[in-house]
Structure formats: structure tokens, C-alpha cells
C-alpha positions in Angstrom: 88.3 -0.6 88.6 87.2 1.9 91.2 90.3 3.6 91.9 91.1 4.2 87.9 87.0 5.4 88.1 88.0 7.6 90.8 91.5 8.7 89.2 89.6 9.6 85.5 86.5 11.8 87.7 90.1 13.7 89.2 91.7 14.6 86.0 88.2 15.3 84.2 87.4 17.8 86.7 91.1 19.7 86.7 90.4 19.5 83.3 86.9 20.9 83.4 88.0 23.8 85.5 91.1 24.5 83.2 88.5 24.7 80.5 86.6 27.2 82.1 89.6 29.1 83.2 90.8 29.3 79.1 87.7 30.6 77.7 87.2 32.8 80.5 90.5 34.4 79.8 90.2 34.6 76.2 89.9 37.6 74.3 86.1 38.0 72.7 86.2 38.4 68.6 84.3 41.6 68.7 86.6 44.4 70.0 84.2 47.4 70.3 84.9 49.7 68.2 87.6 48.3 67.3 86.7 45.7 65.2 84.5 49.0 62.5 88.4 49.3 61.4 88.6 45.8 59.4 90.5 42.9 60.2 93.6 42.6 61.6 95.0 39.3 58.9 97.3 41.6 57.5 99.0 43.5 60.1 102.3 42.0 61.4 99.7 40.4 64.7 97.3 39.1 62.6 100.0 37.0 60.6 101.8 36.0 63.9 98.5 35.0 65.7 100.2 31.6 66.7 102.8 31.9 68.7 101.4 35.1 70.3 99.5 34.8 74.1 95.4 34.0 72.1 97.0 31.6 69.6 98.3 29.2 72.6 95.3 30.0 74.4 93.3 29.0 71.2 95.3 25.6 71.0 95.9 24.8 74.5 91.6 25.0 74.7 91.4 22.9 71.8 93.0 20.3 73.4 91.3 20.6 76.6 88.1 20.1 74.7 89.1 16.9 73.2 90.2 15.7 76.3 87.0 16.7 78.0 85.1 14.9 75.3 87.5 11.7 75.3 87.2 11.5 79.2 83.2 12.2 79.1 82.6 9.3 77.3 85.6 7.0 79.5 83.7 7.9 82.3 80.1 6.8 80.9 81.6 3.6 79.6 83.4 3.0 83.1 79.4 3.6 85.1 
């Protein structure tokens, strides 16, 4: 039970810091002035969102997140 204690702590912090890492790198949703010019839904970016470099970002830190959560409480139950 220790080991699988100490193997969980491992893989919550990688994932921790790859958490930190994603948000850090993500785009914020203000632009400057940028963002006086409207939205950007309808432009050929804004409907592709997903497959570009912020959408994987977006869903690779959703993940992360759960995983954070799901390994938070592993680890509580497991002290």
C-alpha cells in the first residue's frame, strides 16, 4: 500500500506541474485591443477552434483537471 501511495503522489505531481505548464501557456480571452473588434465565432479560426494549437490546449487541460481532482481525493482516501 505504500509503494502504490508513493506511485499516485509521483503521477499527481507530473500532473500538477503539467497543469501549471497548460494554463501558463494558454492564450488569455481578452486580446487588447483586439478583442473592441467583436468575436472571432465566425471567421474561418473561430469555427476551427478545435483542432487548432488553444483548442488541444483547452482539452488536454480539461483532462488534466479531472485527473488532478480524481487523484486528490485517491490520495486522501489512501492517508
Amino acid at each position: 500500500m505504500k509503494v502504490l501511495s508513493i506511485v499516485i503522489g509521483v503521477v499527481f505531481m507530473l500532473v500538477c506541474a503539467a497543469l501549471v505548464v497548460l494554463v501558463l501557456a494558454q492564450e488569455g480571452k481578452s486580446q487588447g485591443l483586439g478583442a473592441i473588434q467583436g468575436t472571432v465565432e465566425n471567421t474561418y479560426w473561430g469555427k476551427n477552434k478545435g483542432r487548432s494549437r488553444e483548442g488541444v490546449l483547452k482539452t488536454v487541460t480539461i483532462v488534466l483537471s479531472f485527473a488532478f481532482v480524481i487523484l486528490a481525493i485517491v490520495l486522501n482516501m489512501m492517508a
